[in-house]
N, C-alpha and C positions, 0 to 999 in steps of 0.2 A: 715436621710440618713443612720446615722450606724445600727438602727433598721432592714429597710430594707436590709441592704446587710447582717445582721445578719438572717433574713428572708430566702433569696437566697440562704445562702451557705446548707444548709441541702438539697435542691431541685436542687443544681447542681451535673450534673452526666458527670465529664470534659472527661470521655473514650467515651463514645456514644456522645460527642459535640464537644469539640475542640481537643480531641485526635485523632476521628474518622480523624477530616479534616486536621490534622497533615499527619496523616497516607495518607491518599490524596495528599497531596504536595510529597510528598517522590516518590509517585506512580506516580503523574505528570510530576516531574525532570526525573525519568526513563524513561519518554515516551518521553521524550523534548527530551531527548539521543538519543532516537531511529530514533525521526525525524531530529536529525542533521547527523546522519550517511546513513539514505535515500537520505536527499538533497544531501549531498555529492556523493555519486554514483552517481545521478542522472546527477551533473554538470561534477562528471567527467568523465561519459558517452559522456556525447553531449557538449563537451569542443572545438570540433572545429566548432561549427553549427553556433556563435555568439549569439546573442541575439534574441530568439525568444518569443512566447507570453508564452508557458509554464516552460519558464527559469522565468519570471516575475509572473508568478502564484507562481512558488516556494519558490520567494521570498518572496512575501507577503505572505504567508500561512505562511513562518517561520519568519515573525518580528510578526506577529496577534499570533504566537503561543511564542515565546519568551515574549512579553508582556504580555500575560496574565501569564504566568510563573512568572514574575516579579512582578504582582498586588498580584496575591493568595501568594507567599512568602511573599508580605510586609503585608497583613492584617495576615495572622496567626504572623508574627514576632510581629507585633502590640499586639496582646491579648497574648501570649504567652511569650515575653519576656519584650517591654517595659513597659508593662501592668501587669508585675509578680508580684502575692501576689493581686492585683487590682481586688479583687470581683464586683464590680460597671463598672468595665470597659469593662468586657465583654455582658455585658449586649447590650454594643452601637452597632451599624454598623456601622464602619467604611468605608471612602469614596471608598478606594480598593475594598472593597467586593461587591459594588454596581459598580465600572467600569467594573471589573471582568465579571461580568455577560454580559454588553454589551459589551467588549468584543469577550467573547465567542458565544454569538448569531450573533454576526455578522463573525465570521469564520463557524457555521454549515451555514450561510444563504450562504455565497461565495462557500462552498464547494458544496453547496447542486444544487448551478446554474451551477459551472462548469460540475458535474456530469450530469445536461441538456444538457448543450453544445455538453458533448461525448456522447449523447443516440440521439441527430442532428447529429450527424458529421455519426454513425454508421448507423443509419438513413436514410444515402442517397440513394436519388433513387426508396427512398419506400414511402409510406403515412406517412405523418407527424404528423398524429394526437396523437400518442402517447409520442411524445417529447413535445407537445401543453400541452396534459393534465398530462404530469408529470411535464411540468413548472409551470403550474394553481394551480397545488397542493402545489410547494416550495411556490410561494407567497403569497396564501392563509396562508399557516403554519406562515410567515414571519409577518401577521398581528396579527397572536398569539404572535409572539416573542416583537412587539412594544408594544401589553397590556401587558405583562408581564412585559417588562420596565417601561412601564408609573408607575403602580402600585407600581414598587421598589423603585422608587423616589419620589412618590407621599403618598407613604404608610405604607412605612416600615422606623421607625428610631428607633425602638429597636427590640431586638433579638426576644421577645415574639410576634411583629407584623406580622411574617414571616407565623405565620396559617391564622391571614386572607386573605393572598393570595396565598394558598393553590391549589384551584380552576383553578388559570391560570397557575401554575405550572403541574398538570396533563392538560390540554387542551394545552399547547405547546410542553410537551413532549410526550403527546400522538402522537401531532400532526408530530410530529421530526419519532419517531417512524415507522411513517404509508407511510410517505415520503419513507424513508429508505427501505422498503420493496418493495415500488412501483419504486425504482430507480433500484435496485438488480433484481428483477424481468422484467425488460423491458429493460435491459440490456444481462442478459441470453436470451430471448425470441430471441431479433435481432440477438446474437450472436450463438444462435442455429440454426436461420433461414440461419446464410450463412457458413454454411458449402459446400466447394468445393470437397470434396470425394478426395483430398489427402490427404495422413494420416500424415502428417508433420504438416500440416496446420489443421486437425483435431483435430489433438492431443493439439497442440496451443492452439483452442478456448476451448475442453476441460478445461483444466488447468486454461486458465481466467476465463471462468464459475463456475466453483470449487470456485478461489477468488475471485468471486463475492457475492457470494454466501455465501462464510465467513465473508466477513467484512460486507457485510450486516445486517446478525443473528447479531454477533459482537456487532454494534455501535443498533440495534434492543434491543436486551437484556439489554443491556445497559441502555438504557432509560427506558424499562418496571420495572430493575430492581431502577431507582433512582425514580417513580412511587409509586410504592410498597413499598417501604422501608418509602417514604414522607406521603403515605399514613396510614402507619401501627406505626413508632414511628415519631409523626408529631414535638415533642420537639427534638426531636437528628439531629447532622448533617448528619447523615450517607449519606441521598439521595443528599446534600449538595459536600460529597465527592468523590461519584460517576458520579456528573456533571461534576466535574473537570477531572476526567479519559474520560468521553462521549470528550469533546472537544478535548482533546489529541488524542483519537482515532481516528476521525474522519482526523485531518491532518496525520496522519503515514500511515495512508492507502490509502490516496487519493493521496501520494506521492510513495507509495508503489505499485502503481496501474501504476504510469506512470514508475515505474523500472521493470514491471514485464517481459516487453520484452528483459530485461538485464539479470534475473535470468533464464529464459526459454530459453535463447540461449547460456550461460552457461554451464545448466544441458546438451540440446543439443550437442553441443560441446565435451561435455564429454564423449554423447555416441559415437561420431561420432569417436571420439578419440579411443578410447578401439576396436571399428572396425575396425578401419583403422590397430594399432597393431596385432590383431587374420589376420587380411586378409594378413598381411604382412609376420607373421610368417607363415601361410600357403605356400604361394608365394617361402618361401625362398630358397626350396629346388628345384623350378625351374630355379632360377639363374643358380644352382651350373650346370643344365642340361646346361643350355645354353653357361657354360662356357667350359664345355665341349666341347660342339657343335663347339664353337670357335675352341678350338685345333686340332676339327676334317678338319676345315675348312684351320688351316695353313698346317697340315699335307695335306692334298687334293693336295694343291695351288705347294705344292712340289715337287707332285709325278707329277703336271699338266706339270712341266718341264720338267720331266722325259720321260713321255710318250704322247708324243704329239698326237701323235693319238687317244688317249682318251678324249680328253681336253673338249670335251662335253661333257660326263660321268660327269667328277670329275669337271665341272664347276656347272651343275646343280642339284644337292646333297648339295654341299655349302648354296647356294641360299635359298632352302626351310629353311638350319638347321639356317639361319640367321633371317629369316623372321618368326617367328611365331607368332601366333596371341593371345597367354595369355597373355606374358609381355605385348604387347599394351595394352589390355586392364585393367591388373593392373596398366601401366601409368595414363590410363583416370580416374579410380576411385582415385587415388591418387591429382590428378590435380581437382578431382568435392569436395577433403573433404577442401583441402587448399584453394580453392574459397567460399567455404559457412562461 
């Protein structure tokens, strides 16, 4: 035994294998950040709706992503610190780093069906065939995700084991990949197709297009690049610690996806805001007319006492200098920004 681990220690390289996947938890916790401060919007957005079904999506997304947070912390604490100085011990797999993974494939497979749901719900009223065959596609990919598990448990119980199943690691993240693109793309396609030619509402689906379109490439790249990297140095974790970032991404964005109507009525708002002030300040030096107009009105009302026989005259002069029709309609644009 101490042969061997005399053996190993020249052929471990700990920056490209457990450094890399250090470097990964760190970049994980940041992202677990990210998605506690989305769910939080999110609830205290729709705080007075009660409990609906995508209050309950959020939450499971964030215990499926808090756990796996908790597994990849205990396996690196495992090799890293109860395991320090312990050349023979990193050698094992550890039971975390095998839950880990199931896991994380079971949050891409939920994410990947609710992303169905919303391409059905967007869907309505048109041919369904496209929400059919982008579901055919998650669980088709989802029978890659259970050979990949069989094989981890069935096949992998030291670190060197991890190239003979090499093969189902590129064929489920190919297959994660290809989903990914087919969800992003049939997402813009409906959401370009309902365009109503106002420009509020064009602008809207603009803008979710654009993130769709981002987080697609996004969690896309993502998997090509833990692909490429398993491919190219098959002994390092590096593709190892980029699967950890792919899971993290995939909930911040699927949650980021249901705040986006919060961030775009915001921005909204904003401008709506800075108009209403320019239009106001324009406005103001109308007041000052109309206040005028008043003291033309009491002086009028005086002289009406004076000279009775004019009372028509100086009644109607009044009348008009009371009524005019800009302030109205500064009223209504002011009444249409406080209602939106």
């Amino acid at each position: 035994m101490a042969s061997s681990t005399q053996d190993l220690v020249p052929n471990l390289q700990l920056a490209n294998t457990f450094g890399a996947l250090f470097i990964g938890v760190i970049l994980a916790a940041v992202l677990f950040g990210v998605t506690n401060v989305q769910a939080f919007i999110y609830f205290r957005t729709h705080s007075g709706a009660g409990m609906t079904f995508y209050k309950l999506v959020v939450m499971w997304l964030w215990i499926l992503d808090a756990l796996h947070l908790v597994l990849i912390v205990h396996f690196i604490y495992f090799y890293l610190v109860i395991n320090f100085a312990n050349i023979g011990a990193l050698t094992e797999v550890v039971w975390s780093s095998k839950l880990q993974t199931v896991v994380g494939v079971l949050s891409i497979f939920v994410e990947h069906l609710l992303y169905v749901h919303r391409i059905w719900i967007v869907s309505k009223g048109r041919s369904k065939v496209l929400p059919i065959t982008v579901g055919i596609a998650v669980i088709l990919n989802s029978g890659f995700a259970i050979v990949v598990i069989w094989y981890i448990y069935q096949g992998v119980h030291a670190a060197t084991d991890v190239i003979n199943i090499e093969w189902t690691v590129f064929m489920y993240l190919g297959g994660v990949a290809f989903v990914d693109i087919l969800i992003a793309s049939s997402l813009c396609y409906l959401l370009a197709t309902s365009r109503t030619g106002f420009s509020r509402t064009d602008l809207f689906i603009t803008k979710l297009v654009t993130y769709i379109i981002n987080t697609g490439c996004l969690t896309s790249i993502c998997s090509m690049t833990a692909i490429i990297t398993c491919a190219v140095m098959p002994n390092d974790y590096i593709f190892q610690a980029v699967e950890l970032l792919l899971i993290k991404l995939y909930v911040v964005s699927y949650i980021a996806l249901l705040n986006a109507r919060y961030y775009l009525q915001a921005n909204a708002d904003t401008m709506r805001s800075s108009k209403f002030h320019m239009h106001h300040d324009v406005c103001r030096p109308r007041l000052h007319i109309r206040s005028s107009q008043d003291e033309e009105l009491q002086a009028s009302r005086k002289s009406m006492f004076q000279h009775l026989n004019d009372e028509v005259l100086h009644i109607a002069r009044p009348i008009q200098a009371v009524t005019p029709q800009r302030p109205i309609e500064m009223t209504m644009e002011m009444n249409c920004f406080s209602s939106a």
